[in-house]
MDAnalysis code that builds the backbone (N, CA, C; Angstrom):
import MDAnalysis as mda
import numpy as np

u = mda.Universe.empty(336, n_residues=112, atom_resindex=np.repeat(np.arange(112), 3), trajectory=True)
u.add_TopologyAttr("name", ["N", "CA", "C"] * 112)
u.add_TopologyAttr("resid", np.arange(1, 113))
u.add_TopologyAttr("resname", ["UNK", "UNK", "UNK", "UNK", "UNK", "UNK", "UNK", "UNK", "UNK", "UNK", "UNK", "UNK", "UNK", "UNK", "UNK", "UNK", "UNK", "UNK", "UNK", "UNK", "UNK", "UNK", "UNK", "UNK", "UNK", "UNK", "UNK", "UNK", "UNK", "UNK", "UNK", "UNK", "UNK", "UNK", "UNK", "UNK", "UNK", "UNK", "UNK", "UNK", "UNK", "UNK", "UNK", "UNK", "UNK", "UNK", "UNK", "UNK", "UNK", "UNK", "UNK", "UNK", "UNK", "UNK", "UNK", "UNK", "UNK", "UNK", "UNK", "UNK", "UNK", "UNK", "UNK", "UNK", "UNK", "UNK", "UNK", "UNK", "UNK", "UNK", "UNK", "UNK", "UNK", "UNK", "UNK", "UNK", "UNK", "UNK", "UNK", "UNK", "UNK", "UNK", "UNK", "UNK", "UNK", "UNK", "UNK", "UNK", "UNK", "UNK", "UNK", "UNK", "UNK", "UNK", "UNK", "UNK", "UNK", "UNK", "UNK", "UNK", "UNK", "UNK", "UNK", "UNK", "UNK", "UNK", "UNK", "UNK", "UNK", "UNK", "UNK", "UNK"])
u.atoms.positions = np.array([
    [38.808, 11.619, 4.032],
    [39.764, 12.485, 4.688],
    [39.728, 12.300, 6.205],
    [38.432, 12.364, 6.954],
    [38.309, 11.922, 8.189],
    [38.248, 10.583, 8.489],
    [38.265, 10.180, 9.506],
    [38.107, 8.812, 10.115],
    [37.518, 9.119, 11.621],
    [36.548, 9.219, 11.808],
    [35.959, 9.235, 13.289],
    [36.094, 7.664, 14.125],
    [36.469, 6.562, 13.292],
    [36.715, 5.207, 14.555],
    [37.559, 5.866, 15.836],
    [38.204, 6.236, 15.696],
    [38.823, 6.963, 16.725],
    [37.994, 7.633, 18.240],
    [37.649, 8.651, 17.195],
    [36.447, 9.369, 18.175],
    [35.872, 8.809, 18.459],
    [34.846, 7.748, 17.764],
    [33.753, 7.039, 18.265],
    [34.251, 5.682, 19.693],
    [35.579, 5.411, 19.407],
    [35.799, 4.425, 20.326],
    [35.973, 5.252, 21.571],
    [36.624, 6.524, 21.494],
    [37.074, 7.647, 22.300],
    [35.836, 8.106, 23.709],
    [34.573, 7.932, 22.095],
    [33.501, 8.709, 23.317],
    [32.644, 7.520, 23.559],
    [32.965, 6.264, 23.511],
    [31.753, 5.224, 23.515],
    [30.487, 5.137, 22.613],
    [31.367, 5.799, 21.700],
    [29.715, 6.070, 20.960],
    [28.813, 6.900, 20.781],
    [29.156, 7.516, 21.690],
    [28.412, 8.723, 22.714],
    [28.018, 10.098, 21.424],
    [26.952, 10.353, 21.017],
    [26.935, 10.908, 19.326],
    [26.892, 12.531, 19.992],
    [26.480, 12.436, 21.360],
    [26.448, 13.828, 22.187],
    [27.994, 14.260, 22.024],
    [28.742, 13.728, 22.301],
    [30.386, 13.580, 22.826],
    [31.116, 13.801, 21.271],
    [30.542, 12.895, 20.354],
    [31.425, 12.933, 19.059],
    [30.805, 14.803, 18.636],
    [29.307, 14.779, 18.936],
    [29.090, 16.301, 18.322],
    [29.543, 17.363, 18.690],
    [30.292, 17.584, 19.850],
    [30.793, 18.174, 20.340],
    [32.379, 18.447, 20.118],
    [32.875, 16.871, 20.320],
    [34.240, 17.257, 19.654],
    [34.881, 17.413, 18.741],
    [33.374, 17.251, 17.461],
    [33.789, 18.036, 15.987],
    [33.751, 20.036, 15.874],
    [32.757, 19.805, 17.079],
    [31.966, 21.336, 17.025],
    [33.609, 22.010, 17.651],
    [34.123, 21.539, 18.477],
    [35.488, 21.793, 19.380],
    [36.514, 22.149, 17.669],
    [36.541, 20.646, 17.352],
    [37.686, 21.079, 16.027],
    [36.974, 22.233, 14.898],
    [36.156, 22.261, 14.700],
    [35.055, 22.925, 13.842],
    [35.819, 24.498, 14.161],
    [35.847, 24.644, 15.141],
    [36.192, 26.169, 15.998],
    [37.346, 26.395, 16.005],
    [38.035, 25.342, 16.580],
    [39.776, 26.076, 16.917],
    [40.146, 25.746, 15.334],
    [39.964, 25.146, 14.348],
    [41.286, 25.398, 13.008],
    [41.233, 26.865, 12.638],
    [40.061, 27.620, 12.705],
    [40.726, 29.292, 11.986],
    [40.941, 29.647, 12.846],
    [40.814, 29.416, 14.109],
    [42.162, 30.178, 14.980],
    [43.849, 29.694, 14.969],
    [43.913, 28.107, 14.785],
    [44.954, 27.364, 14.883],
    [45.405, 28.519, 13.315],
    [45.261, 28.436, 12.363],
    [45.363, 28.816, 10.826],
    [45.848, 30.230, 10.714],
    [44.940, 31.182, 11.765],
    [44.986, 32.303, 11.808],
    [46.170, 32.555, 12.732],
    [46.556, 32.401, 13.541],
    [47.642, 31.719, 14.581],
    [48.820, 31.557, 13.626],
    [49.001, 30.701, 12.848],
    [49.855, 29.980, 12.400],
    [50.628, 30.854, 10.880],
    [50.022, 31.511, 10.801],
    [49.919, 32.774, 9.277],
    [50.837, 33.751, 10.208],
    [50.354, 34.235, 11.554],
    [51.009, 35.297, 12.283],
    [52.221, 35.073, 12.947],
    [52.565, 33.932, 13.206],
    [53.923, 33.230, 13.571],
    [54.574, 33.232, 12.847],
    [54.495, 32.431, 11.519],
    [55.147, 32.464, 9.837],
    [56.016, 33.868, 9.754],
    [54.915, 34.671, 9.656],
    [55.216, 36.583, 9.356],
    [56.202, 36.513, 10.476],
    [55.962, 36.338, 11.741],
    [56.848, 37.310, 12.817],
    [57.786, 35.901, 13.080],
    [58.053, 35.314, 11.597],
    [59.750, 34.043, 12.126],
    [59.466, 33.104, 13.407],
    [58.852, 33.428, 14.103],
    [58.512, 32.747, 15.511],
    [58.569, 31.239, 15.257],
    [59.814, 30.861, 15.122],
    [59.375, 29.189, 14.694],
    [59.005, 28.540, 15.907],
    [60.017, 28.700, 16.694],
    [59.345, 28.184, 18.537],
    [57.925, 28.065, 18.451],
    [57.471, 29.003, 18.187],
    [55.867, 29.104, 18.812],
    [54.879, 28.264, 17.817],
    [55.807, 28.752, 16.338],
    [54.788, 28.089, 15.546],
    [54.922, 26.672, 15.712],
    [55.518, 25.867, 16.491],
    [56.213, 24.423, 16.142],
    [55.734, 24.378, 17.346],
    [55.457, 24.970, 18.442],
    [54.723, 24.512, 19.746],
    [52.886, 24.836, 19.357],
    [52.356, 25.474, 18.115],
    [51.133, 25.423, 17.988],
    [51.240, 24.014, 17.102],
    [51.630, 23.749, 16.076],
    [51.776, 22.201, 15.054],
    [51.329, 21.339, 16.061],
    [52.380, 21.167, 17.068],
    [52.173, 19.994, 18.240],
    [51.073, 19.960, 18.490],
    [50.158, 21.177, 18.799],
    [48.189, 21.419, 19.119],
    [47.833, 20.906, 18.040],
    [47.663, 21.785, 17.153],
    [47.020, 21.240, 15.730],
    [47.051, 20.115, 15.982],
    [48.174, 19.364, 15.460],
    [48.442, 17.510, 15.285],
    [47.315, 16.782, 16.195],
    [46.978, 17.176, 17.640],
    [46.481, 16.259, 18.532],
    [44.946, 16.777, 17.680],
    [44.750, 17.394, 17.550],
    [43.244, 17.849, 17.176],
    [43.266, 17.548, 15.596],
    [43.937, 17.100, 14.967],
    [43.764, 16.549, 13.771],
    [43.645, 15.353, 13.946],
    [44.376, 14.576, 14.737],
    [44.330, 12.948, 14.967],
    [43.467, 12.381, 15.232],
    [42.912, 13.365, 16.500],
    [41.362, 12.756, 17.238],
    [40.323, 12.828, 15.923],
    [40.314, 13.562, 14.936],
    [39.666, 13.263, 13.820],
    [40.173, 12.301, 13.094],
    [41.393, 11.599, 13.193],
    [41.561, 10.535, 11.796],
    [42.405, 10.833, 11.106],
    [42.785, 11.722, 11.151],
    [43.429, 12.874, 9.920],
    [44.813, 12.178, 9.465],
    [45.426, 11.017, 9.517],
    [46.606, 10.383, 10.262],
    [47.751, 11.385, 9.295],
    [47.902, 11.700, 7.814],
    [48.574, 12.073, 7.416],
    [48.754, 13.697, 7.180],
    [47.970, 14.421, 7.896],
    [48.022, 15.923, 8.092],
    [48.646, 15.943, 9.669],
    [48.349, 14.569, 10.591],
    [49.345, 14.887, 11.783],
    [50.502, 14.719, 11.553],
    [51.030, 13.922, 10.618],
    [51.816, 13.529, 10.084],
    [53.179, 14.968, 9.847],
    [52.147, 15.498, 8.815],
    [52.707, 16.781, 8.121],
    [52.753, 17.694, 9.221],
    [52.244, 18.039, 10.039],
    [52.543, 18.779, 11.406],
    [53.261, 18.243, 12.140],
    [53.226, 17.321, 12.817],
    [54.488, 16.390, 13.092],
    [55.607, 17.075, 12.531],
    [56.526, 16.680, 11.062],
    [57.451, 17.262, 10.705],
    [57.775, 18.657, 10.806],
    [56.255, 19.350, 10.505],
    [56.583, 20.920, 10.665],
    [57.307, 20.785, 12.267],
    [56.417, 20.680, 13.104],
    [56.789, 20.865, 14.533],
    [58.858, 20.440, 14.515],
    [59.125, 19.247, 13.836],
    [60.545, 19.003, 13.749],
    [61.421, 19.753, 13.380],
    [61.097, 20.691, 12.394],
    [61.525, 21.374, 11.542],
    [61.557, 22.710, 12.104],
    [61.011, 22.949, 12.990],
    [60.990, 24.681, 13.505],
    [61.791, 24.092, 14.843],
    [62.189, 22.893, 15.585],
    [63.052, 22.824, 16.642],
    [64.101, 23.135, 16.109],
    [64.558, 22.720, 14.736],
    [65.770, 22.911, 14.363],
    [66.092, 23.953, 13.854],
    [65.061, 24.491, 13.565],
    [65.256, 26.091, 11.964],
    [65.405, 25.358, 11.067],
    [64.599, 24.391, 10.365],
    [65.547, 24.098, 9.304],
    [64.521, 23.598, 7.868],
    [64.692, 23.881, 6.785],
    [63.587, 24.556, 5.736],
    [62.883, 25.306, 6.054],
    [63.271, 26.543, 6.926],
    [62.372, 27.743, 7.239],
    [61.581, 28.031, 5.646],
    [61.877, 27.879, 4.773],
    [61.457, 28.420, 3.259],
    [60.195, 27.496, 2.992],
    [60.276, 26.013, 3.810],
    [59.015, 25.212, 3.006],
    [57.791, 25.398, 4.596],
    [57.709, 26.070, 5.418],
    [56.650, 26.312, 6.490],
    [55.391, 26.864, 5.823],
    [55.447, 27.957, 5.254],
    [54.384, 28.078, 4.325],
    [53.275, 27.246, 3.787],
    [54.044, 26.264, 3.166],
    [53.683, 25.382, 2.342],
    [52.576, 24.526, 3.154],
    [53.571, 23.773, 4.218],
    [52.801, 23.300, 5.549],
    [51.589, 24.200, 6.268],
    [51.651, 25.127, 6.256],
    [50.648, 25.796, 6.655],
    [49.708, 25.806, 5.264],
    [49.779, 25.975, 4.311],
    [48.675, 26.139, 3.003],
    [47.907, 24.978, 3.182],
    [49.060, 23.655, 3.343],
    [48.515, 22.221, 3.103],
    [47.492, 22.272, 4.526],
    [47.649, 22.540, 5.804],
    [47.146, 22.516, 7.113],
    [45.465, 22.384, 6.672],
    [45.693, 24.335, 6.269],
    [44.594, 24.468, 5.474],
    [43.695, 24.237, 4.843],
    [43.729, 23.637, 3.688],
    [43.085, 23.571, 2.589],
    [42.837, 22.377, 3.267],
    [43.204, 20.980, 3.780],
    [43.206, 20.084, 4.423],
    [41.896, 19.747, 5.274],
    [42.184, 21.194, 6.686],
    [41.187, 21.166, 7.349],
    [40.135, 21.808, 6.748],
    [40.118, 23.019, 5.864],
    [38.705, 22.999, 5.629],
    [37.768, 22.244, 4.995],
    [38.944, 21.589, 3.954],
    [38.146, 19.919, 3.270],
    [37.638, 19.289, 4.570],
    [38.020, 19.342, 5.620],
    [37.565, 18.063, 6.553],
    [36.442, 18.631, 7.746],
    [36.428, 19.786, 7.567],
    [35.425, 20.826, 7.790],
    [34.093, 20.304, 7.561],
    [34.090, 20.602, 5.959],
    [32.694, 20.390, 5.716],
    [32.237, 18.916, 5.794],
    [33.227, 17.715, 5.488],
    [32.789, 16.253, 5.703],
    [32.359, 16.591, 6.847],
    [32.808, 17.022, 8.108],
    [32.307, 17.268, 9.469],
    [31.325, 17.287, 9.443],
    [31.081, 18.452, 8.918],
    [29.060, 19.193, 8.966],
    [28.602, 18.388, 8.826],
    [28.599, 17.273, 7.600],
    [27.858, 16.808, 7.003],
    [27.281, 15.469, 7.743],
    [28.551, 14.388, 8.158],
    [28.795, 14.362, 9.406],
    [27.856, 14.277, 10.640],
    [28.064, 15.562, 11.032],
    [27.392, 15.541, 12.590],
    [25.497, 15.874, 12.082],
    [25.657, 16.638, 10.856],
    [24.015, 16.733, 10.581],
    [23.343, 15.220, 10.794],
    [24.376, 14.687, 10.350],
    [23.785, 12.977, 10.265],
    [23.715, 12.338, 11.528],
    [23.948, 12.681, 12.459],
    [24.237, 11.934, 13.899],
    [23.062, 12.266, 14.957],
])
């Protein structure tokens, strides 16, 4: 699910630098998640489609290529209004996504 080549070319290697900027993503997804549930409720597509754009960069720097992917479109999709009905969905997938990539994390940085 992850791919750290990214990161690792990112920080030189640097296992201080990679532990940190998992510990960084580690933190902001249940806020990004929790965030993103409260936008949904209050229609706010603007906002929610200007948080996707966050998410996406902090999914990428992990590897994630096809959950930026899926945020990506969300973010497209709330410029326009348009499948307001499938955002949900995108947000479930966000989810379940990052916390799968959560624990590879842990497991991960225990190792580093």
């Amino acid at each position: 699910m992850v791919n750290l080549k990214y990161l690792e070319e990112m920080t030189g290697g640097s296992r201080e630098l990679v532990k940190e900027m998992i510990d960084i993503f580690i933190s902001q997804i249940p806020e990004f998640i929790e965030e993103m549930r409260k936008l949904h409720k209050k229609n706010d597509w603007h906002s929610l489609g200007l948080l996707a754009h966050k998410a996406k960069s902090s999914v990428a720097i992990m590897g994630m290529e096809e959950q930026a992917a899926k945020l990506k479109k969300l973010e497209q999709l709330t410029k326009e209004e348009k499948e307001t009905g499938q955002y949900e969905n995108y947000i479930n997938q966000f989810e379940k996504n990052c916390l799968r990539a959560i624990e590879e994390l842990q497991l991960v940085k225990n190792n580093l």
